[in-house]
Residue frames as a rotation matrix with the C-alpha (Angstrom) as fourth column:
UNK 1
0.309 -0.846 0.433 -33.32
0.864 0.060 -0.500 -3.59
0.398 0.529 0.749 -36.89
UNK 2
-0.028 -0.344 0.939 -33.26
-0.456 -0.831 -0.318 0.30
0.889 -0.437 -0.134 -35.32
UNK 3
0.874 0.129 0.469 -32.95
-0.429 -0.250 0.868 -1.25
0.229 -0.960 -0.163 -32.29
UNK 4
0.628 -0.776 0.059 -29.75
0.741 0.620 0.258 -3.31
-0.237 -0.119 0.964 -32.85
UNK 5
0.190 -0.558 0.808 -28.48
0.670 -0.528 -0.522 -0.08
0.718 0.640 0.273 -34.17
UNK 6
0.747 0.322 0.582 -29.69
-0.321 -0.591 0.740 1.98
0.582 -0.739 -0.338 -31.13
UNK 7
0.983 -0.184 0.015 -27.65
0.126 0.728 0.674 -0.74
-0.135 -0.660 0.739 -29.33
UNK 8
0.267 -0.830 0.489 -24.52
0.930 0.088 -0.358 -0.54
0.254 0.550 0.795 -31.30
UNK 9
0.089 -0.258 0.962 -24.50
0.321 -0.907 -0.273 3.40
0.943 0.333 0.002 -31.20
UNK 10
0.856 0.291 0.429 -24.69
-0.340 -0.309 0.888 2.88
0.391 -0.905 -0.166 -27.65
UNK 11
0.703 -0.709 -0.045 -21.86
0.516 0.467 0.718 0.55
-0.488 -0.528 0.695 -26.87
UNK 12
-0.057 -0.855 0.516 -19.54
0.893 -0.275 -0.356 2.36
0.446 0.440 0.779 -29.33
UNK 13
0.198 -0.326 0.924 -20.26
-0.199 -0.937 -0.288 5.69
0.960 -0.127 -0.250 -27.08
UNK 14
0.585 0.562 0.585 -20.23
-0.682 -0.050 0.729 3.90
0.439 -0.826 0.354 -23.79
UNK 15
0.843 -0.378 -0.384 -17.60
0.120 0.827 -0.549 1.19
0.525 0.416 0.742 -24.46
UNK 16
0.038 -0.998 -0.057 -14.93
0.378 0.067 -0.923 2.98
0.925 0.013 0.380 -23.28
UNK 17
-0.100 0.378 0.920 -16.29
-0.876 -0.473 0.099 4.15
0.472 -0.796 0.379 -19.95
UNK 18
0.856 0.517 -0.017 -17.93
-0.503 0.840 0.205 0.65
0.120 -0.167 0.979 -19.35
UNK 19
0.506 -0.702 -0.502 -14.61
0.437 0.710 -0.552 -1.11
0.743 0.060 0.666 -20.00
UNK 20
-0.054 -0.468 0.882 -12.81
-0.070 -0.880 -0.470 1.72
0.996 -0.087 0.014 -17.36
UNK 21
0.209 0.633 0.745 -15.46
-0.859 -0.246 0.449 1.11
0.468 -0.734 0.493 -15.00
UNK 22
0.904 -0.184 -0.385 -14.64
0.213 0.977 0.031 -2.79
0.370 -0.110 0.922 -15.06
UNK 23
0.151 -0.943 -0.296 -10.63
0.565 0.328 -0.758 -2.45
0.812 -0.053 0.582 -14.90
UNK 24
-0.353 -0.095 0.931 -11.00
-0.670 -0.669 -0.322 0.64
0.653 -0.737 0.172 -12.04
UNK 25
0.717 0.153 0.680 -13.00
-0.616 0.595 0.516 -2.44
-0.326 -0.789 0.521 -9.71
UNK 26
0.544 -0.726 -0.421 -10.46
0.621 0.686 -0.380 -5.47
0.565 -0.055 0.823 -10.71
UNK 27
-0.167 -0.887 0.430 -7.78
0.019 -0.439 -0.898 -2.62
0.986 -0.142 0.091 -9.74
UNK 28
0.107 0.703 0.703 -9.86
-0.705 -0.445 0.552 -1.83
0.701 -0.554 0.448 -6.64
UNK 29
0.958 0.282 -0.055 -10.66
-0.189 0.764 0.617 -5.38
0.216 -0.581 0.785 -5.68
UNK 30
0.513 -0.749 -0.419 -6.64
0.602 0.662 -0.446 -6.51
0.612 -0.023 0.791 -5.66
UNK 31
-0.458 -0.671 0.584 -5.25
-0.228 -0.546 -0.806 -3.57
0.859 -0.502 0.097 -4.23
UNK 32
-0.117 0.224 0.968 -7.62
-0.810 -0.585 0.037 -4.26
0.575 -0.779 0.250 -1.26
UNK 33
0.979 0.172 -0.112 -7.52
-0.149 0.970 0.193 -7.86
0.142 -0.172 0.975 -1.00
UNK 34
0.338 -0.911 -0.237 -3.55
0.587 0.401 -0.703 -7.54
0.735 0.098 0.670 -0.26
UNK 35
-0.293 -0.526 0.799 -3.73
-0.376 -0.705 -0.602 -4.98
0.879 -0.477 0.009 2.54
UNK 36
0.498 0.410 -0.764 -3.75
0.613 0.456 0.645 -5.73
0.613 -0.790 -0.024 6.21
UNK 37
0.616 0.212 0.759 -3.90
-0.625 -0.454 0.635 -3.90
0.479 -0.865 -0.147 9.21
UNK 38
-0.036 -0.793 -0.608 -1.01
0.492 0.516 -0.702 -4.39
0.870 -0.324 0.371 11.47
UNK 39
0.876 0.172 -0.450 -1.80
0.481 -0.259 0.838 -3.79
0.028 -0.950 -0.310 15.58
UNK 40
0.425 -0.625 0.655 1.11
-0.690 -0.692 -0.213 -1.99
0.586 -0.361 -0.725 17.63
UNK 41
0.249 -0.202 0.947 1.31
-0.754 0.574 0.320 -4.87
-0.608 -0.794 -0.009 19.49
UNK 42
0.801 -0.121 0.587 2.17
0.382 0.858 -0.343 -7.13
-0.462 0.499 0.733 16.37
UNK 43
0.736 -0.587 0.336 4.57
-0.125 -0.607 -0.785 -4.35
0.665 0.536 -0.520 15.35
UNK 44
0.445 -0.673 0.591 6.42
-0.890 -0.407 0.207 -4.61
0.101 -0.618 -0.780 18.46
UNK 45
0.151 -0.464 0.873 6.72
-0.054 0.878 0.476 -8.41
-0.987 -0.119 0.107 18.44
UNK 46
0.828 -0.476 0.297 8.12
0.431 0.200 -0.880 -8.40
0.359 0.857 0.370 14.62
UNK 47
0.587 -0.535 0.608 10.43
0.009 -0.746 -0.666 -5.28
0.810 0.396 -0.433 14.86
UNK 48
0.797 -0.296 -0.527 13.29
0.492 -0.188 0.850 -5.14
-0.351 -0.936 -0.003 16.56
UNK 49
0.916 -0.104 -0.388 15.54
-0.102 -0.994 0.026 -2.61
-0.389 0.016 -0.921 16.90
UNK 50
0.701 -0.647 0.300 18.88
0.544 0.212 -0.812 -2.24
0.462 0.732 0.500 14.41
UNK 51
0.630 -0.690 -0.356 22.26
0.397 -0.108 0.912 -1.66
-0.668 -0.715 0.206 15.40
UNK 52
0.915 -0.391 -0.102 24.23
-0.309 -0.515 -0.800 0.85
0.260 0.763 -0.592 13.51
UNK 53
0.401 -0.897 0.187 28.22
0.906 0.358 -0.228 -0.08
0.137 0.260 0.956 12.42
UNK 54
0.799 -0.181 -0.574 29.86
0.046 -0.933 0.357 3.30
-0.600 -0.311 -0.737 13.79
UNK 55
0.118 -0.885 0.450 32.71
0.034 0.457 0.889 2.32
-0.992 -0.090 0.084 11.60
UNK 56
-0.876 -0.385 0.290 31.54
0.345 -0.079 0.935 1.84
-0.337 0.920 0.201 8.47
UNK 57
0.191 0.849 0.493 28.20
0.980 -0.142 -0.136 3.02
-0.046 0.509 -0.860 8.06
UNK 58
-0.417 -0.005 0.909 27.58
0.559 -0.790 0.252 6.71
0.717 0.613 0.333 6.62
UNK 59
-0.950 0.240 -0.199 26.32
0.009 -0.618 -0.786 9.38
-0.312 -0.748 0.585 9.14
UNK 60
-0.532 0.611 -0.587 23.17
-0.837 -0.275 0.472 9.24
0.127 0.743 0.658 7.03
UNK 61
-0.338 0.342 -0.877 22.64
0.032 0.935 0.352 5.45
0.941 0.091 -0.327 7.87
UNK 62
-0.910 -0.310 -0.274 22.91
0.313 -0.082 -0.946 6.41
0.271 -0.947 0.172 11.60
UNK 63
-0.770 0.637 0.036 20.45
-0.600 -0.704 -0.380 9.06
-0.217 -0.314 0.924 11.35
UNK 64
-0.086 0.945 -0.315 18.23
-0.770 0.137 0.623 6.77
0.632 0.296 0.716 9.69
UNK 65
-0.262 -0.260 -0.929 18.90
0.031 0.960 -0.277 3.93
0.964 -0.102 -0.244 11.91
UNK 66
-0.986 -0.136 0.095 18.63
0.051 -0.796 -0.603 6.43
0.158 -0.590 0.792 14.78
UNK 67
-0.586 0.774 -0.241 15.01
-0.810 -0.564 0.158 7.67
-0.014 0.288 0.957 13.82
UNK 68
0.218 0.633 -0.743 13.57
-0.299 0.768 0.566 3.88
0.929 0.099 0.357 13.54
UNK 69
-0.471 -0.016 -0.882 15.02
0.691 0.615 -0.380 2.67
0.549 -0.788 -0.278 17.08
UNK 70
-0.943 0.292 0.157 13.38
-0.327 -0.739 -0.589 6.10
-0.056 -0.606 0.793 18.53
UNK 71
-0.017 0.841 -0.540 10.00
-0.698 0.377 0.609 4.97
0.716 0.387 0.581 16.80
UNK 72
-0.047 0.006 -0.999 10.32
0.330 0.944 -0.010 1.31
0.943 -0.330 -0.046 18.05
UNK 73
-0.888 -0.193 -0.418 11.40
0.452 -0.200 -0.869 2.99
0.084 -0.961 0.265 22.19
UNK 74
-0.888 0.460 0.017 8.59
-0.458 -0.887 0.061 5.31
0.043 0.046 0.998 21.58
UNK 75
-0.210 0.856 -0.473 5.99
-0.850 0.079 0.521 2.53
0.483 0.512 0.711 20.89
UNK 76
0.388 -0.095 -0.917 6.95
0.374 0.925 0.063 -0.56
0.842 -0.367 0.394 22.29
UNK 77
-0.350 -0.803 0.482 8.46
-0.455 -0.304 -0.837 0.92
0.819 -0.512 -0.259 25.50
UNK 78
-0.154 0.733 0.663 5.25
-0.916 0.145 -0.373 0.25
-0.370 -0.665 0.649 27.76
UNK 79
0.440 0.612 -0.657 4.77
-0.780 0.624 0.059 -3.31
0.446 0.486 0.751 26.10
């Protein structure tokens, strides 16, 4: 019987660690079972390079539009 108690007084201080320890690997296992490594050379044959609307986009879209086709020339140029 003191050992089913021993037991008890154990999981009720340990319970909440133990259960922590479980949900921190599930969390663990999914976040890493959904990432993937993407070459330069698969980046360059997805991405291609956006054309800004001088008209109606915002100076702000430009710049950002701007800043990704430099990227893309910068990486993919030699490919």
């Amino acid at each position: 019987m003191k050992k089913h108690i021993k037991l008890i007084r154990f999981w009720r201080t340990w319970k909440a660690v133990i259960v922590l320890g479980i949900a921190l690997i599930l969390i663990l296992l999914c976040v890493t079972g959904c990432t993937r490594n993407i070459s330069v050379s698969d980046y360059c044959l997805l991405y291609r390079p956006v054309y800004a609307d001088y008209d109606n986009d915002t100076p702000e879209t430009i710049k950002q539009i701007d800043s990704n086709n430099i990227v893309y020339d910068t990486v993919c140029d030699d490919k």
